[in-house]
Structure formats: C-alpha cells, structure tokens
N, C-alpha and C positions, 0 to 999 in steps of 0.2 A: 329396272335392274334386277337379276337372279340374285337371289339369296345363298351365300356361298353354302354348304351342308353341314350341319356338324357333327361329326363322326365319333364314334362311343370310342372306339379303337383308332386316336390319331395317331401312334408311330406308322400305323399302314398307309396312312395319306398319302406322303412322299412316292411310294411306287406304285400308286394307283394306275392299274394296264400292264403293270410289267409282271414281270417271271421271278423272280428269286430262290434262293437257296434258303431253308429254314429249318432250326432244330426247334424241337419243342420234346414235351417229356409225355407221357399216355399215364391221363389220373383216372379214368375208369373210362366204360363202357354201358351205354342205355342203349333205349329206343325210341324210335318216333310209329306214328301212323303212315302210312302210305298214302299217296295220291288215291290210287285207286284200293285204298283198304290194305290190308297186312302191315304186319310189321318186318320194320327197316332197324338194321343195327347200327347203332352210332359210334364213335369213341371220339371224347375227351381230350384234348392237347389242351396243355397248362407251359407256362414260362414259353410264348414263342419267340424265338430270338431270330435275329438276320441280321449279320456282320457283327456280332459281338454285341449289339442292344437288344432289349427287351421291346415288340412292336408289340404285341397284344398278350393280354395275360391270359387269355385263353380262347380255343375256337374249336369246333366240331366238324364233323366229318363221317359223312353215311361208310359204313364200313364193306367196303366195293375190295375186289378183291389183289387189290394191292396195300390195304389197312388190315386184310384178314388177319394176320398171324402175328399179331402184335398183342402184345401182354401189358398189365398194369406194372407202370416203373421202368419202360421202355424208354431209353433216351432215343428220338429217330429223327435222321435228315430226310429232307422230299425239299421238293421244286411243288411250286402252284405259284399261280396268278392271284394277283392282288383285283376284287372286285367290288363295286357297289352292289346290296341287295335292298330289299324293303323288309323291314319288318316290322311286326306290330299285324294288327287286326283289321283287315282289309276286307271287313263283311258290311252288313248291311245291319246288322244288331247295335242298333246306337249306346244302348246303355254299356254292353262293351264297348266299343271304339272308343267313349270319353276313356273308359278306365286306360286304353292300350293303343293310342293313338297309332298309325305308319307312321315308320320316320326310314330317314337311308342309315345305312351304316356300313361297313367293310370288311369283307369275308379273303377267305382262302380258298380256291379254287383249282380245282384240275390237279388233285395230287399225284405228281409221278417223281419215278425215282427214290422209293421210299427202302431207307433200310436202317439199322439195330443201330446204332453205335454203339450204345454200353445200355448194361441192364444193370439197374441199380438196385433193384430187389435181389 
C-alpha cells in the first residue's frame, strides 16, 4: 500500500492539478544558481491566499518576465497550478542527504495573469 505524502504546505493539497486565482504580498527578492551556472532572479510571496484563506505562508518564484516589475510590498493577483516537486538533496554525498533528506512537497506553478493590486509601501 502507497504512503499517502505529507506536504509542508497542506492548504495546497486540496487543488493539487488545478489552476486557481491567488493573491499573495512580495517580501523581497534573491537569487539562486542556474542549471547551467548564472544567476537567476527570485522573489518572495508571503501570506498566499485563495478564496479568502491562507494556503501557504510563503513560496518563490524565478523572476521571468511577467514577475519583473514587481516591487517589495506589492499586494499581486496571478493564476498557477498547484504542483508536487521534490526537494531536499538528491546527490550522491551521503553525509548531506542524512542531514536534507528528498521529500515531496507543493509548489506554485506557471504564473500568469499577474498584476498590482495595492502597493502598500
């Protein structure tokens, strides 16, 4: 028998596969590494809501350029899909892996339709 998953972010469960509307607020902006090296810009969503609750307290998002022009204290609506990823340390260095096991967990996906609502800054 499969082991059902247990997800860091369970308000997202429920529309696991689907599309939704989501506001959420922009607490800053980083970066990550690239696949093939360079750096990738990130930003921040804090408080994400859908239909008036709170699904996850926060998630990330490579800054593509329909996240470009967003500022810190952006309240923004967007559309993504709700998805399973792995994360955690999926190398071959065992002394990491105990410390950062894989596990599944549940992201935001394919943002479109993104725009300002209120800027609270």
């Amino acid at each position: 028998m499969a082991r059902k998953p247990r997800y860091g972010r369970k308000g997202l469960a429920p529309f696991l596969g689907k599309r939704g509307e989501f506001l959420a607020t922009v607490a800053r902006f980083g970066t990550k590494t690239g696949w093939k090296g360079g750096v990738i810009k990130t930003v921040l969503l804090t408080n994400v809501m859908l239909d008036g609750k709170q699904v996850a307290d926060h998630v990330w998002f490579a800054c593509g350029k329909r996240l470009s022009g967003l500022k810190e204290g952006d309240v923004v609506k967007f559309q993504a899909r709700v998805q399973e990823y792995v994360k955690g340390y999926r190398g071959w260095k065992e002394d990491i892996i105990i410390d950062n096991p894989p596990s599944v967990d549940l992201k935001l996906s394919f943002p479109t339709k993104v725009e300002v609502v209120n800027n609270l800054a």
